[in-house]
matplotlib code that plots the C-alpha trace (Angstrom):
import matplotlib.pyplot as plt

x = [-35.3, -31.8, -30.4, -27.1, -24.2, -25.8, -27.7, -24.6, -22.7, -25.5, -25.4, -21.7, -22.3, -24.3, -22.3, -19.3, -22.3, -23.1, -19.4, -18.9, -22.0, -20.8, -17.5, -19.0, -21.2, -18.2, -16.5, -19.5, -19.0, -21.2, -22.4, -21.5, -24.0, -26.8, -27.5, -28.3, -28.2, -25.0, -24.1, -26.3, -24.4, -25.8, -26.0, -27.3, -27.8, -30.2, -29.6, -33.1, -35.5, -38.9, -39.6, -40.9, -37.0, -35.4, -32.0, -30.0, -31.7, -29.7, -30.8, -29.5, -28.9, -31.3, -34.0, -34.7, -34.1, -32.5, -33.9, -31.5, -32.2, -28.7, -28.2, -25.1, -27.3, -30.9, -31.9, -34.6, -37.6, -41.0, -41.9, -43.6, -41.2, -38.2, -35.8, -36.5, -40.4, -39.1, -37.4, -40.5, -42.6, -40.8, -40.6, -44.3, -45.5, -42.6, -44.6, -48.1, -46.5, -45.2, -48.0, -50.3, -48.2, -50.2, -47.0, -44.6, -41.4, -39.2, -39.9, -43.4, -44.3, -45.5, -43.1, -42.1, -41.4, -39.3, -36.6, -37.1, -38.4, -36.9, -33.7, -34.3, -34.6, -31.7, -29.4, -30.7, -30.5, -26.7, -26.1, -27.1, -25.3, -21.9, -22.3, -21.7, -24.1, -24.5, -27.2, -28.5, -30.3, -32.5, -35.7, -39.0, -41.7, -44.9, -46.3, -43.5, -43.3, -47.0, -46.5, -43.9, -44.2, -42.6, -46.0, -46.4, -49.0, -51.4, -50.8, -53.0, -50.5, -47.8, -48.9, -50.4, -47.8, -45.3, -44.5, -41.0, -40.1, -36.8, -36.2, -33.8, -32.1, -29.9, -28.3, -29.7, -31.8, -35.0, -36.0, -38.4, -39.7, -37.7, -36.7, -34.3, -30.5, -28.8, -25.1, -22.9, -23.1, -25.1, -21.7, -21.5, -24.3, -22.6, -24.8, -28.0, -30.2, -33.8, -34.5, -38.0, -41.4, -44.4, -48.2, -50.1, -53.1, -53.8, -50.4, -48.4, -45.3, -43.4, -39.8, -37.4, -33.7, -30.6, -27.1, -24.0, -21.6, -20.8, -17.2, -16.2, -18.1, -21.2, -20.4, -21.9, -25.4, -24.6, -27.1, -28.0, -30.5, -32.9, -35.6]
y = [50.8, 51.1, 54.6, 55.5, 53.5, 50.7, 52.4, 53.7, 50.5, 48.4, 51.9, 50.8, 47.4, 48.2, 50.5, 47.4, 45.3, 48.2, 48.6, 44.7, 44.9, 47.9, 46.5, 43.1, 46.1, 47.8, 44.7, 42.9, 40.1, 37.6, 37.4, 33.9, 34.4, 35.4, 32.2, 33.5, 31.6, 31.4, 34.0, 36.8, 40.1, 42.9, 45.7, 48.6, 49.3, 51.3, 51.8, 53.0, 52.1, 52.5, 48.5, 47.0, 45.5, 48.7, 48.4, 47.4, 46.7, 45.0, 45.0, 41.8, 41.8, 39.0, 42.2, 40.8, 42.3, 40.8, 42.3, 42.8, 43.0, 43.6, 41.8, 40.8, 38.0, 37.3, 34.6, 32.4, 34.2, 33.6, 37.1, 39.5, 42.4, 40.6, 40.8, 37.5, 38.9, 42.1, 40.6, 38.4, 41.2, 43.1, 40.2, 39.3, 42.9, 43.0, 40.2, 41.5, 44.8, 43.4, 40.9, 43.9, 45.8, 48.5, 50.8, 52.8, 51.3, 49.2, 46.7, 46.4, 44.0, 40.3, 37.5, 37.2, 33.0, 33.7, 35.8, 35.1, 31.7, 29.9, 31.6, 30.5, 26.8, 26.8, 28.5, 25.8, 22.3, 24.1, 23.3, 19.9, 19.3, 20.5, 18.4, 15.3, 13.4, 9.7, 8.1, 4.8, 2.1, 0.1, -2.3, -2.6, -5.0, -3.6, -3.8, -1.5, 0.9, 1.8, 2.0, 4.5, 8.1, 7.2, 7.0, 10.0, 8.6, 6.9, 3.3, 2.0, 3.4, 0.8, -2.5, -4.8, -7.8, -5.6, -7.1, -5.6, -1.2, -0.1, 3.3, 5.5, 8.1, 11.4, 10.4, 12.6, 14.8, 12.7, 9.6, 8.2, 5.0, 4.9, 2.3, 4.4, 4.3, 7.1, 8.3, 7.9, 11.3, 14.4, 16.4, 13.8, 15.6, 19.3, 22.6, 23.3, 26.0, 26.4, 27.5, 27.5, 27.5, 26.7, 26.6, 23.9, 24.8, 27.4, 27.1, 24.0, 25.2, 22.9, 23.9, 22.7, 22.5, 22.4, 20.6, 21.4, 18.7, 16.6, 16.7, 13.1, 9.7, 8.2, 6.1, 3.1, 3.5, 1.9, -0.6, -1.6, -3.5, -3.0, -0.6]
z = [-41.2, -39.6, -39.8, -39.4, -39.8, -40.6, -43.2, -44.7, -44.6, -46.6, -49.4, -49.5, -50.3, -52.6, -54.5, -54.6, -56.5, -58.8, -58.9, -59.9, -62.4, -64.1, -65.0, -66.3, -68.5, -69.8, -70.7, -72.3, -70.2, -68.4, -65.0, -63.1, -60.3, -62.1, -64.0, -66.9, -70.3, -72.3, -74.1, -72.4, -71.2, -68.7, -71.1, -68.8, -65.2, -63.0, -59.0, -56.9, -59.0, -59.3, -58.9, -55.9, -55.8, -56.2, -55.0, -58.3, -61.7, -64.4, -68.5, -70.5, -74.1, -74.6, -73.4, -70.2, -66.4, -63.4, -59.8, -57.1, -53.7, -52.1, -48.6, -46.8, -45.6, -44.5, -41.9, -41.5, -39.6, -39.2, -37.9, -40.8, -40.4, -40.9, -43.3, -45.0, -44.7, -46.3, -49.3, -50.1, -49.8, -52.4, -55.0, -55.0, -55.3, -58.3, -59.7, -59.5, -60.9, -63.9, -64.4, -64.5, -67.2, -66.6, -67.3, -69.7, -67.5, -69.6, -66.8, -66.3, -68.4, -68.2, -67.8, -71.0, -71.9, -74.9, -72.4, -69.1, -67.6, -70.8, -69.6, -66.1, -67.4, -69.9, -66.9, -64.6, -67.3, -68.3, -64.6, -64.1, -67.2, -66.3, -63.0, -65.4, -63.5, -63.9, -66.0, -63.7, -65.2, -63.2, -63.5, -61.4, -61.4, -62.5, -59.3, -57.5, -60.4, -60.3, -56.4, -57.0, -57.5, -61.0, -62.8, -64.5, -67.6, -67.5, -66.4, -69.4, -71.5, -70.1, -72.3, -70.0, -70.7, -69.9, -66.3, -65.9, -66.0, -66.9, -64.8, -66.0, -63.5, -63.7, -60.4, -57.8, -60.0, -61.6, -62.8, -65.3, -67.0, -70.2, -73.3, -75.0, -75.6, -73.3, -72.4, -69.3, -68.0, -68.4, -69.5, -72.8, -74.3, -74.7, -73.8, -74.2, -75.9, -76.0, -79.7, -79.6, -77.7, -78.5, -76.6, -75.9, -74.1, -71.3, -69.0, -70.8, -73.3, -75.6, -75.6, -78.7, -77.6, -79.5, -78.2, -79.0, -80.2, -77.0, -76.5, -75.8, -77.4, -75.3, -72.1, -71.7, -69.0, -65.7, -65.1, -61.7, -59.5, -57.0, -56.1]

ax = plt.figure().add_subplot(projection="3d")
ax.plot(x, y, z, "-o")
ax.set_aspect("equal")
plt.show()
């Protein structure tokens, strides 16, 4: 560990991120570069922790806990007592901790779907959405969709006269075999909100979503050709 200045300039940088977090605490107001769904606050802070990623530990009003490991920067390095090494180091030993929930700490817990993955995946859909990516329509043959990585079923559940696919695209993002009707751009369909989850088997998760109201009319899909 670097003593000295160095030492003390990093505690400083730190203290500008409690700093930052504390006022967005005070104010009830949402953090940007968290991620986190809409809606959710930081509600309480904690500085040296007792978690494996001590540095700054942040409580949402939706009863979950952002980790934050404060850097300036960290570069890419294959040696194990790097930085980057460091910083991995200190999130998977905060995973096992938690997954062993083995504690009284507020934050040892299992990851919890309801608050913190399904948070994780509405923050990241909310995203792609605002992007207002294009929807793409193009077709296959048979024979070059079952070549492609698009077959994600089994290819008896494609009727077998079918001899054409229709592959539908969030431009740059993913693409599937689809049928249905769809809008222009991902931003046409409003905000997202998962609403509820539900198990279905060991490690799969059904997640129901609710949109708001879109706030212009659907766009017409832009069909084009080729593979």
């Amino acid at each position: 560990m670097a003593g000295g200045s160095a030492t003390h300039a990093g505690i400083g940088f730190q203290d500008q991120i409690a700093g930052l977090l504390s006022v967005h605490v005070l104010a009830d107001a949402p953090v940007d570069f968290f991620g986190l769904p809409s809606g959710v606050t930081p509600i309480s802070i904690d500085l040296e922790t007792s978690a494996p990623v001590d540095d700054i530990l942040v409580g949402t009003s939706a009863a979950g806990f952002c980790f934050v490991n404060v850097k300036r920067g960290v570069t890419t390095s294959t040696k194990p007592d790097s930085a980057l090494a460091s910083v991995v180091d200190q999130f998977v030993r905060l995973w096992t901790a938690c997954e062993s929930g083995r504690s009284t700490r507020s934050w040892q817990r299992p990851l919890d779907l309801s608050k913190d993955r399904v948070g994780a995946i509405e923050a990241e859909a909310n995203r792609v959405i605002g992007e207002q990516r294009r929807i793409l329509a193009r077709f296959l043959s048979r024979a070059e969709f079952e070549r492609s990585d698009l077959v994600r079923l089994a290819k008896n559940l494609i009727p077998a006269d079918i001899r054409e696919v229709r592959v539908i695209e969030i431009e740059g993002f993913d693409a599937q075999a689809d049928g249905g009707t769809h809008v222009g751009n991902t931003s046409e369909i409003g905000a997202l909100r998962v609403v509820k989850t539900e198990n279905k088997g060991k490690v799969n998760r059904r997640l129901e979503i609710a949109l708001s109201p879109p706030s212009e009319g659907m766009g017409p899909v832009q069909e084009r050709t080729g593979g």
